[in-house]
C-alpha positions in Angstrom: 125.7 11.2 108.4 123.5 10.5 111.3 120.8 12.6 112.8 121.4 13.6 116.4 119.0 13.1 119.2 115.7 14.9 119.3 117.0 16.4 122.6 119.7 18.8 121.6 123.0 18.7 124.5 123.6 21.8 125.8 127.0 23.0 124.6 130.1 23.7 126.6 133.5 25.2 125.6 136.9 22.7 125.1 139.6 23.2 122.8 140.8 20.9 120.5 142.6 20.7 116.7 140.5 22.6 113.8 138.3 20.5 112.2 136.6 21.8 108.5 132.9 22.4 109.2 130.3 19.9 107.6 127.8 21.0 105.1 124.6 21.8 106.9 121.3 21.1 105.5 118.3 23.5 106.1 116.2 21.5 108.8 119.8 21.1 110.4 120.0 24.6 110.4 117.1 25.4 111.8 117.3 22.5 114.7 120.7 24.2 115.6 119.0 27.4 116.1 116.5 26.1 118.5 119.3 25.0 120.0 120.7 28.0 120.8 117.5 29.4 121.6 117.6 27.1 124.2 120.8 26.8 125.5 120.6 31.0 125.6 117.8 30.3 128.1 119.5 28.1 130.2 122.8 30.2 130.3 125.2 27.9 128.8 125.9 29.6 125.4 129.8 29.7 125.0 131.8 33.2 125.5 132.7 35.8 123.0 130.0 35.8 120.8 129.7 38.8 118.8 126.6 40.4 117.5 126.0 39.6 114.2 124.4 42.2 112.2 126.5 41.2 109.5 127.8 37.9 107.3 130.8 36.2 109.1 133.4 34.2 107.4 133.3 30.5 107.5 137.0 30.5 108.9 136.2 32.4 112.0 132.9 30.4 112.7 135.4 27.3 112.8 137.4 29.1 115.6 134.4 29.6 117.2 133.3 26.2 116.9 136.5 24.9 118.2 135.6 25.7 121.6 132.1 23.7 121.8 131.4 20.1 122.5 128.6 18.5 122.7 127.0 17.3 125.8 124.6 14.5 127.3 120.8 15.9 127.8 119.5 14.5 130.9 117.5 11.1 130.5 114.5 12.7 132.3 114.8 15.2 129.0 115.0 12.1 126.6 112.0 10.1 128.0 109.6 12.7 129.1 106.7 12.4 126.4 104.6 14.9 128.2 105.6 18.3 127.5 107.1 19.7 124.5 110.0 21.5 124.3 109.6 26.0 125.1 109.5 27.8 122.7 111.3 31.0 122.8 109.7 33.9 123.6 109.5 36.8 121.5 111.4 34.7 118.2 109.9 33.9 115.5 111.6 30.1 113.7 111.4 30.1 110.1 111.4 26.5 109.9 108.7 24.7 108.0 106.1 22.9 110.9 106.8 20.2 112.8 104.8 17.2 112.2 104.3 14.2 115.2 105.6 10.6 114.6 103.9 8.8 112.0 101.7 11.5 110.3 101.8 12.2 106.9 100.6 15.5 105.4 97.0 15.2 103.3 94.9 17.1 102.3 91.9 18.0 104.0 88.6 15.9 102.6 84.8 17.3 102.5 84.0 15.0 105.5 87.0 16.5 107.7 85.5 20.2 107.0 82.0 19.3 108.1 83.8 17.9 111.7 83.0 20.6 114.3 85.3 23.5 114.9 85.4 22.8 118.7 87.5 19.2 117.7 89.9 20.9 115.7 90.6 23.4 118.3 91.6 20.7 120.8 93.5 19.3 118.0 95.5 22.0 117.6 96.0 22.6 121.4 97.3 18.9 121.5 99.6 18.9 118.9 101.6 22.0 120.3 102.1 20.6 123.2 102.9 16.9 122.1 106.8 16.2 121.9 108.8 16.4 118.5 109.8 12.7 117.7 113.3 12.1 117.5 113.0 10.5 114.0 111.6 14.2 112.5 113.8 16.6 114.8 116.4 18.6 112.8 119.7 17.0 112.7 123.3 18.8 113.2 125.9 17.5 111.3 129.2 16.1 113.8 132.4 15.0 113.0 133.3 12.8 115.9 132.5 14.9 119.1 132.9 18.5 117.4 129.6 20.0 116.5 129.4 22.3 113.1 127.0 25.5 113.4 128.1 26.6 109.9 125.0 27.1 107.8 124.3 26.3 104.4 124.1 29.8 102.6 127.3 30.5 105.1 125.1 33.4 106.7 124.3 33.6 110.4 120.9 35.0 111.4 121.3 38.8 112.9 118.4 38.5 115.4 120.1 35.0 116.9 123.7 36.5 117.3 122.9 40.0 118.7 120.3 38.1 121.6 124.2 35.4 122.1 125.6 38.9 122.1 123.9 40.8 124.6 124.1 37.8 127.0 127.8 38.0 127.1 128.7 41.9 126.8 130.7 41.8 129.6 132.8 39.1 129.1 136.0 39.4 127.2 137.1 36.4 124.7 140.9 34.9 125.7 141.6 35.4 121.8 141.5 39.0 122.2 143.0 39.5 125.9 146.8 41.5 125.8 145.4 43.3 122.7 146.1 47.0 122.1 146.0 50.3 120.3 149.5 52.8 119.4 149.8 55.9 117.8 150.8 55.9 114.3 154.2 56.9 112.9 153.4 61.1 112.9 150.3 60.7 114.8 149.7 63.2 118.1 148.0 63.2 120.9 144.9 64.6 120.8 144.2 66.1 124.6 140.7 65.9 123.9 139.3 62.4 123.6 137.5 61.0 120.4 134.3 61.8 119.2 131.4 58.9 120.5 130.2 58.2 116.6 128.1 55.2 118.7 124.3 56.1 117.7 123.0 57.2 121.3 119.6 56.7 122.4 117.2 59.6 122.4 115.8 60.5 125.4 112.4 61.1 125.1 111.1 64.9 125.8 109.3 65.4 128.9 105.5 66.0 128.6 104.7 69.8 129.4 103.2 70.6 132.3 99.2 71.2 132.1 98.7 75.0 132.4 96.2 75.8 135.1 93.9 78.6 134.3 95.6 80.7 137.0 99.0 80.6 134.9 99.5 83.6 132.2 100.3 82.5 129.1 103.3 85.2 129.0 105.2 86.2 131.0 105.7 90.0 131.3 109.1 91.1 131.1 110.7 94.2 134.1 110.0 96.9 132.8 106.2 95.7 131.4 103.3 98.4 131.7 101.2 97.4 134.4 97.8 99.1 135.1 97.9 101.1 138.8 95.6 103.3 140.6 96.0 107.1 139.8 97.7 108.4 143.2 97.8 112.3 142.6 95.2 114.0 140.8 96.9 115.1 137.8 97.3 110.9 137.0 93.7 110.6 137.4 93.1 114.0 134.6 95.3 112.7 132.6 93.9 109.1 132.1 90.8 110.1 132.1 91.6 112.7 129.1 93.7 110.7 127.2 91.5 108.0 127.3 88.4 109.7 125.7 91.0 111.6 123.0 92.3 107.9 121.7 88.9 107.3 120.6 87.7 111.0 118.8 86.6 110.7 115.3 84.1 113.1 113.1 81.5 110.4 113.8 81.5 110.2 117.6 82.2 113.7 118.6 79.7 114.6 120.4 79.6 112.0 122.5 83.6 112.5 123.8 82.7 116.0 124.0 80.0 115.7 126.3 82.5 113.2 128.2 85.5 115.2 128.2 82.5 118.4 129.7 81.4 116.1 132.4 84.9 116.0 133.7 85.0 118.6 137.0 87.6 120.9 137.1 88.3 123.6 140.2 90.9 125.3 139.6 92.4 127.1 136.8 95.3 124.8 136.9 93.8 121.6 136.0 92.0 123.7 133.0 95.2 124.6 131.6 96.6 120.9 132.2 93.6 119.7 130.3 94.2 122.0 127.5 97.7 121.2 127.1 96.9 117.7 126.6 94.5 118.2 123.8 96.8 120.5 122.3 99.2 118.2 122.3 97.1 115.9 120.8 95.8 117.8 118.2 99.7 119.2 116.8 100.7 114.8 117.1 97.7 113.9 114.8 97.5 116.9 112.2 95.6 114.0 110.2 92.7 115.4 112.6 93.4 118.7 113.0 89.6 119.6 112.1 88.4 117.6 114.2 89.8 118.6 117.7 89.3 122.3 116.3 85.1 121.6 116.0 86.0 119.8 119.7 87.5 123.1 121.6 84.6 125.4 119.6 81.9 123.0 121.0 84.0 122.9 124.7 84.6 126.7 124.6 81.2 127.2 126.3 81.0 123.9 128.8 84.1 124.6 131.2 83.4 127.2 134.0 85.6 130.4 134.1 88.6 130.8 137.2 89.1 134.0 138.8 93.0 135.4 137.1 95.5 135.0 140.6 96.1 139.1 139.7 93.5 141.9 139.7 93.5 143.2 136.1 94.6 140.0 134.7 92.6 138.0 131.9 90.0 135.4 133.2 91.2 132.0 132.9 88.5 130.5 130.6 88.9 127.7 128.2 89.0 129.9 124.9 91.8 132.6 126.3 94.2 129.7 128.4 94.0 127.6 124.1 94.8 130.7 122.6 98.0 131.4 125.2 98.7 127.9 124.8 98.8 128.4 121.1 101.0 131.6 121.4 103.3 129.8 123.3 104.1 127.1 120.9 104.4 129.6 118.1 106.8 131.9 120.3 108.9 129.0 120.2 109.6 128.3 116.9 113.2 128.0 116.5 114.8 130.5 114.2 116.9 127.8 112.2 116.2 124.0 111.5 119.7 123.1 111.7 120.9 120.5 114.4 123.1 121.5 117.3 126.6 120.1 117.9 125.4 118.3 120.9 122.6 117.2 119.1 125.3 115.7 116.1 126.8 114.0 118.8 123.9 112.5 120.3 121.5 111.1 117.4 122.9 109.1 114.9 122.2 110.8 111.4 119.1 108.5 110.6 117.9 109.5 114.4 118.9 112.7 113.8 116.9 113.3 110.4 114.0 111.6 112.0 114.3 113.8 115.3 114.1 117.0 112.5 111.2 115.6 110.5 108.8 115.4 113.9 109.7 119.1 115.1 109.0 120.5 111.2 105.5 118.7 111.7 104.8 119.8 114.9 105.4 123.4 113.7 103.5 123.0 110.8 101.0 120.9 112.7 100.4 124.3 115.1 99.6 126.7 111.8 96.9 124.1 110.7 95.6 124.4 114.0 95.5 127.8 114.2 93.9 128.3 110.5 91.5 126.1 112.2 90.8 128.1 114.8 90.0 131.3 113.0 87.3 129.7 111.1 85.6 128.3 114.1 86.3 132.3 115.0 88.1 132.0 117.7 90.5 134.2 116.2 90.7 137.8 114.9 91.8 138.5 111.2 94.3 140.7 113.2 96.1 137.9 114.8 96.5 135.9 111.4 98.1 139.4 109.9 100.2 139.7 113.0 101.1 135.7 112.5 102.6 135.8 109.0 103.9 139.1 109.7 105.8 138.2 112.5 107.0 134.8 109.8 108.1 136.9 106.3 108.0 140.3 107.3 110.3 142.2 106.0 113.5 142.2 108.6 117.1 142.4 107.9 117.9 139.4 106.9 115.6 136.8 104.7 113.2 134.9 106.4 114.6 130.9 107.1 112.7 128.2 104.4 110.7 126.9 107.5 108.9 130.0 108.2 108.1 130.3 104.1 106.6 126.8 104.7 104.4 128.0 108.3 103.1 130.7 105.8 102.1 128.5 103.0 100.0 126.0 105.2 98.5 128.8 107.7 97.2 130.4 104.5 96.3 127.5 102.9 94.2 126.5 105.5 92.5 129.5 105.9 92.7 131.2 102.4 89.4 131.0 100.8 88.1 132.7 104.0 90.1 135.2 104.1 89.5 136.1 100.5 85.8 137.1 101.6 86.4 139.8 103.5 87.1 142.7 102.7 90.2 143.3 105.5 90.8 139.8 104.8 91.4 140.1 100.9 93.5 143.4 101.5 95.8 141.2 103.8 95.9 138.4 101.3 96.7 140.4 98.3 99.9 141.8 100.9 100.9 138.0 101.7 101.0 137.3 97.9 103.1 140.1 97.2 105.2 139.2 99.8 105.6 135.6 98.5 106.3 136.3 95.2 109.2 138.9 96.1 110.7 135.6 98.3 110.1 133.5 95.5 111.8 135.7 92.5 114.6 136.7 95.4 118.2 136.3 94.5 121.9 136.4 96.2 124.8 138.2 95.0 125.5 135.3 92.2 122.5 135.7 91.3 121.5 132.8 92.6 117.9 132.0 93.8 117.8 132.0 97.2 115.2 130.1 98.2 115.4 125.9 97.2 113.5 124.9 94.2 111.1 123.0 97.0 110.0 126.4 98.3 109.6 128.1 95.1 107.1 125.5 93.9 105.1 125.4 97.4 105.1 129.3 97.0 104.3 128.8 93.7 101.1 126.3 94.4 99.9 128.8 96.9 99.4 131.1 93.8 98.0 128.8 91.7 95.5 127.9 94.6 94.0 131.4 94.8 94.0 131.8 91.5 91.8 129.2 90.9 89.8 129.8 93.5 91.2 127.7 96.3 89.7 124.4 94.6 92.4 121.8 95.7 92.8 118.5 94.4 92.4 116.1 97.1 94.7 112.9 96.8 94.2 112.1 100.6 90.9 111.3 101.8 90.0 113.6 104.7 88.9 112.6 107.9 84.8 112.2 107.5 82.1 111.0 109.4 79.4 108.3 108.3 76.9 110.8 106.8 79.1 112.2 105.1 80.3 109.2 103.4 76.8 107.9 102.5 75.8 111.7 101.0 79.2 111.7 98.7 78.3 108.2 97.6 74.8 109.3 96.9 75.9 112.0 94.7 78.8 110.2 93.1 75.6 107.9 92.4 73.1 110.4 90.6 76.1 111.6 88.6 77.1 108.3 87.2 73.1 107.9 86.4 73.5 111.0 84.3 76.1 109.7 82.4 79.0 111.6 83.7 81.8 108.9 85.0 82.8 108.4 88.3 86.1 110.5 89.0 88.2 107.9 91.3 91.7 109.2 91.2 91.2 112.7 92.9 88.1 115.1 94.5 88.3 118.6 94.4 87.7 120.4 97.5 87.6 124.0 98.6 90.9 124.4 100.4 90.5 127.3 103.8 85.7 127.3 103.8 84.7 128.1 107.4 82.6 125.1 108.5 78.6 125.0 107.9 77.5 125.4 111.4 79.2 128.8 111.8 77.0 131.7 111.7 79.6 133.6 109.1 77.8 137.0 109.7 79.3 137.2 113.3 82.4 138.6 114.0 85.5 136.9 115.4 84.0 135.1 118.5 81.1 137.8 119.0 78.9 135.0 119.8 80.9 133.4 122.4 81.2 137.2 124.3 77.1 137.2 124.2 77.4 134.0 126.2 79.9 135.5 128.1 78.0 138.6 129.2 74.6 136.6 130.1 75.3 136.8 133.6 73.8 140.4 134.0 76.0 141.3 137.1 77.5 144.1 137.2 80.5 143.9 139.1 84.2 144.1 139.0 84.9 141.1 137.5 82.5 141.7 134.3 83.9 145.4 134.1 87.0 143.3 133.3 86.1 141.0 131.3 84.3 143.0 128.7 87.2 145.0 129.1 89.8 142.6 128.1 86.9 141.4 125.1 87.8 144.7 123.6 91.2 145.0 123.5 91.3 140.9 121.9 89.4 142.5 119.1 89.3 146.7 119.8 85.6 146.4 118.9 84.0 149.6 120.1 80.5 149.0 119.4 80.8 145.8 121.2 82.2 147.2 124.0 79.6 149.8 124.4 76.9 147.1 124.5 78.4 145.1 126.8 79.0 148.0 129.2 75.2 149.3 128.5 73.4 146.1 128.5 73.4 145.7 132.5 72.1 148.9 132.4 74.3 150.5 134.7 73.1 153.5 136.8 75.3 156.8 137.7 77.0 155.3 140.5 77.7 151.9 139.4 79.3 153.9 135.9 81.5 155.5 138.1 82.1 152.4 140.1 83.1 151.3 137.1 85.5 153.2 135.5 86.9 153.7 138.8 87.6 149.9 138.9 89.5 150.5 135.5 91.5 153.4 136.5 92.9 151.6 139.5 93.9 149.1 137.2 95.9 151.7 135.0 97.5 153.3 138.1 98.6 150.1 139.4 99.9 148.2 136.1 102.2 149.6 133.7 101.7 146.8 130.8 97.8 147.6 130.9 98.3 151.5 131.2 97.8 152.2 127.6 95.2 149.6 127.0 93.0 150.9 130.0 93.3 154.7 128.7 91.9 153.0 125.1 89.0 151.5 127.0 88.3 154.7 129.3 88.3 156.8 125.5 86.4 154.6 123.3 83.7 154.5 126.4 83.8 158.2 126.2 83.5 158.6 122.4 80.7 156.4 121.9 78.8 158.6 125.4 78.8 155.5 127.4 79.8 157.5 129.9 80.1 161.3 130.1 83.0 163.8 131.5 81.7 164.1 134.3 81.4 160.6 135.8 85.1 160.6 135.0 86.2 163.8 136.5 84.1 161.9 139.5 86.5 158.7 139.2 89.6 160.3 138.5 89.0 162.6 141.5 90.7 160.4 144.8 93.2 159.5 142.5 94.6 163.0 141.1 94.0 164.5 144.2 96.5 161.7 145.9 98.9 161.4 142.8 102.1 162.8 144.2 101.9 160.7 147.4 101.3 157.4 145.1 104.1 158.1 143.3 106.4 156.9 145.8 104.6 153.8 146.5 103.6 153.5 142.6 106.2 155.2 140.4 104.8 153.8 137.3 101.0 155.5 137.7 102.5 158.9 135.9 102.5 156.7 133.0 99.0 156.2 133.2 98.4 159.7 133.3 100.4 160.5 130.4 98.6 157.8 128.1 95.2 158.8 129.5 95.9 162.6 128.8 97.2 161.9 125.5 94.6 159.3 123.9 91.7 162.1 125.3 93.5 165.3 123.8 94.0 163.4 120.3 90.4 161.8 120.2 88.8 165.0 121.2 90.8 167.5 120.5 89.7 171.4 121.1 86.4 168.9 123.2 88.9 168.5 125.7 87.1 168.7 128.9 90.2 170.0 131.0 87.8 170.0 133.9 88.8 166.2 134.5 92.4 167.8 136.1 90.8 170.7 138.0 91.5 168.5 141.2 95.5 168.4 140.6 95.1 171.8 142.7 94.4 175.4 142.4 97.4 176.7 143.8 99.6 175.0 141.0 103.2 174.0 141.2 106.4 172.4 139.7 104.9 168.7 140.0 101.6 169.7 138.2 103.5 171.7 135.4 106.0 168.4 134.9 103.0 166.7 134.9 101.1 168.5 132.3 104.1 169.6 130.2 104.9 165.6 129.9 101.2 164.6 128.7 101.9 167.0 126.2 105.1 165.8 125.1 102.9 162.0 125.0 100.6 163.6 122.6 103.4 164.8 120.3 104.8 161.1 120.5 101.7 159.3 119.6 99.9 161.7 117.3 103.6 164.0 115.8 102.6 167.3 115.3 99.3 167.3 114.9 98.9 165.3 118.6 100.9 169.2 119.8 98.8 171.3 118.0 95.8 169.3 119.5 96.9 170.4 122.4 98.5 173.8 122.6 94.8 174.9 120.8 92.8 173.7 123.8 92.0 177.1 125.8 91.2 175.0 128.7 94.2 173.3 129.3 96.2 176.4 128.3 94.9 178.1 131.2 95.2 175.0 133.5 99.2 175.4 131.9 99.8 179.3 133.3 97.4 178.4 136.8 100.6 175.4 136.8 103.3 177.8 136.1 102.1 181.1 137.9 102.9 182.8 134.9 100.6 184.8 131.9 99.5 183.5 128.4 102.8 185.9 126.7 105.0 184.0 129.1 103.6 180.4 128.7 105.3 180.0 125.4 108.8 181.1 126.3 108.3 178.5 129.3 106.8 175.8 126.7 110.1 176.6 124.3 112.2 176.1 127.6 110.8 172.3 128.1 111.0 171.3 124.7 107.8 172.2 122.8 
């Protein structure tokens, strides 16, 4: 075997008879892959070429080899001495190095590594670019004109064959032309085409966008709360309200009460819209009940008072629009808890149990509000007794388990209280009675007919009272910061004195009126005193002090109120002239206003005579305002009656005297059905009252033209 030039031809494709491929040594191995390398360059490697990421079998190779010959470098390529053959760019030859004509490898000596580093550098720069000699280039193994390119370990190199690959991609070897695929025997076809199981490249992701600072970082979706200017006043309340109530706690009260005061209100409609909205606030966070309870006692006195739209009517001040409020919520109380049919239909059960659960707290919610409210006093024991009587009084038909439970947290809330008065404990001692009898009551299989849920709650009510209304607190209450630090301080000293610190419960006094009440005032007496300060006396306060005393039927109050301005004669009969027209004119107020006009008279506020005085124009004009009024006889009749049964054989009968002297059919009715009102309001000792009066039973015959013997035959014929 003979080495082949150090130029290696460039090979061509020819056919020709198989010849067996030579045995290859490694430098010929390598020499033939800088031969491809090179002939790769110039473009002359031979077609169908396939990559070769795996071992190939010696028998194709030969096929392959088949169609390669040889050919002739180019003398210029055989003499030039000048430049050394290119290197291929990016592969890396795993041949050992080549070494130039007539050198022989030695070892470095000490001389040669004291030579300066600059000569060696040039050295090396000269012998990469100095030409291989043809006695030292690989040699290829060839068997007449057919060149082998078999290696020795039978093994092609991947990196060579996929670079002869990707050259000729598009070219299609004559060996495999007229080649096909068919379906197997059984085989359909498939209308969708074959999965791609060819690894495809990734695309890389695109780079996000730099955000500008103008660009939110989310995006808000349609329907996404958006903050806009308040366009009708009510918007503008509202916010404002709402706004200072989502921040209330025991600590910064004062403060959102001063807010919430300097918020102007004219009329008496935005009052009651800002009302509502704490009251709604306080029944949807019973968690705070006391706390909005010490907010409307400190903002009873910092809202102004509106004129009522009707004379006579109540004026519209904060404490009486809360207190209607109030009233109206608990007028609504449904009389059963159980879900309508449309209701069924519209919740699912889960919705429907939760929709159940929020009005059962809102109810209970408004009895912890109103406990609240009496011991602020801002309400009379009287209302409380009218409250539970109006929940388990006795009726026809046992009360509903919801009411039982309004009971138990009104009293609860307001018990201990309660038990300190003397009214209050008579009251208490009925509501326990009352309770038990519910609890112990039974149903014709003498069943209980209560759940054992609201035996136990009645049950715990007991227990409370009886132990003095200490309560076991679980639950921490809502406290401010003082608070906290003085508990701490005493939890402190006691464990100092040895006693243990008690960290699962704290007992607490279940129903105390707060410290900053003045307990020895009645039911909002001091809020009246405020009231009355303006010492005007004019319609308006007549009125007012007026209305004070039927919230509360507080005589000597009333009597200092209507003394304090120190009203002369005429402005007393200004006065009760102002109430009178109010009785004439309004039948709900007619007995109320004859109450006032009596208890002013029984304490000698005002004497008989300014009230024969007043009541003058309008007896003298009665039968004419009947047609225009019908309903002023029925102030007459109460006013008759409530002065005949409070005074009794005191009558002054004078007070009629200007009905008429001449008598006649409409005074007789008249008088004949004041007495029949004093027989319904007081039985028969209210008629006796009356038929003993010598004055009126002469103003009776003046009536009826008739004589003292006759009288009672006409009395019998009426009725009496």
């Amino acid at each position: 075997q003979q080495p082949t030039s150090a130029a290696p031809s460039p090979m061509l494709p020819q056919t020709g008879p198989q010849q067996q491929a030579p045995q290859m040594q490694p430098q010929q191995m390598m020499a033939m892959q800088h031969e491809q390398m090179l002939a790769m360059q110039q473009g002359t490697m031979p077609m169908g070429m396939g990559p070769m990421g795996m071992q190939m079998h010696p028998g194709h190779m030969m096929a392959m080899q088949q169609q390669m010959q040889p050919q002739a470098p180019p003398a210029a390529a055989a003499q030039t001495t000048s430049h050394a053959p290119v290197k291929s760019k990016g592969v890396k030859l795993k041949n050992a190095p080549i070494l130039r004509e007539g050198t022989v490898k030695r070892e470095p000596k000490d001389d040669d590594k004291a030579a300066d580093k600059t000569n060696k550098a040039d050295a090396k720069v000269e012998q990469a670019r100095s030409p291989i000699p043809p006695q030292s280039a690989p040699s290829v193994e060839s068997r007449g004109n057919r060149l082998s390119l078999c290696p020795d370990n039978l093994q092609f190199d991947r990196l060579l064959m996929l670079r002869i690959w990707r050259s000729h991609r598009n070219e299609l070897h004559t060996a495999v032309q007229g080649l096909h695929t068919n379906l197997r025997p059984g085989e359909k076809v498939s209308s969708q085409p074959p999965p791609d199981k060819r690894p495809r490249p990734v695309e890389p992701k695109p780079k996000p966008k730099p955000k500008t600072s103008n660009e939110p970082l989310l995006k808000p979706g349609e329907n996404a709360y958006r903050v806009t200017e308040p366009t009708k006043r009510e918007d503008e309340l509202e916010r404002r309200v709402r706004g200072l109530l989502n921040k209330i706690c025991p600590d910064n009260l004062r403060t959102i009460v001063d807010r919430l005061a300097h918020i102007e209100l004219h009329t008496a409609d935005e009052l009651e819209f800002v009302i509502r909205i704490i009251f709604g606030k306080a029944l949807a966070e019973p968690h705070y009940c006391e706390t909005y309870a010490d907010m409307v006692f400190a903002l009873r006195s910092r809202y102004p008072e509106f004129p009522p739209e009707r004379e006579g009517e109540k004026a519209q001040s904060f404490t009486r629009v809360l207190l209607n409020t109030c009233q109206e919520e608990f007028e609504s109380l449904p009389t059963s808890f159980e879900p309508s049919d449309d209701e069924r239909k519209k919740y699912s059960p889960e919705d429907l149990q939760l929709e159940m659960k929020k009005r059962k707290d809102k109810i209970l919610a408004n009895m912890k509000f109103i406990g609240n409210l009496f011991l602020r006093q801002l309400l009379a024991v009287k209302v409380i007794g009218q409250v539970v009587h109006d929940l388990v009084g006795i009726k026809e038909s046992p009360p509903e388990e919801h009411m039982i439970e309004c009971v138990c947290e009104l009293l609860q809330a307001i018990g201990h209280t309660l038990d300190n008065t003397k009214q209050g404990e008579i009251l208490m001692s009925q509501f326990s009675a009352r309770l038990l009898d519910l609890q112990r009551l039974s149903d014709k299989d003498n069943k209980k007919q209560y759940s054992k849920r609201i035996q136990f709650q009645i049950q715990g009510l007991l227990d409370l009272r009886q132990n003095g209304w200490a309560k076991k607190m679980f639950k921490d209450q809502p406290k401010s910061k003082e608070e906290v630090r003085k508990e701490a301080a005493a939890e402190a000293k006691k464990q100092a004195k040895g006693g243990g610190a008690d960290v699962l419960f704290a007992m607490q006094i279940q129903g105390a009126r707060p410290s900053y009440i003045d307990a020895s005032k009645g039911p909002g007496q001091g809020q009246r005193q405020r009231r009355v300060g303006e010492l005007v006396w004019d319609q308006a306060y007549v009125k007012r002090i007026c209305q004070y005393f039927l919230d509360d039927r507080n005589g000597a109050e009333l009597a200092e109120h209507w003394s304090k301005p120190q009203p002369n004669s005429n402005q007393t009969k200004q006065g009760l002239e102002w109430l009178l027209e109010i009785g004439f004119n309004d039948k709900s107020k007619a007995d109320n206003i004859a109450e006032t006009v009596t208890e002013l008279l029984s304490r000698r506020v005002i004497s008989w005579e300014h009230l024969k005085d007043a009541l003058h124009p309008s007896l003298d004009g009665l039968e004419d305002m009947v047609i225009d009024v019908p309903s002023c006889l029925d102030f007459f009749h109460f006013l008759f009656a409530r002065l005949v049964l409070k005074f009794g054989r005191d009558f002054n009968a004078s007070i009629l005297s200007s009905m008429g002297h001449e008598g006649g059919e409409f005074q007789w009715s008249l008088l004949v059905r004041g007495i029949k009102k004093c027989q319904e309001l007081g039985g028969r000792d209210g008629l006796r009252k009356a038929l003993d009066n010598k004055e009126l039973e002469q103003l009776l015959c003046k009536a009826r033209r008739c004589t003292e013997g006759e009288l009672k035959a006409a009395l019998r014929e009426s009725g009496l």
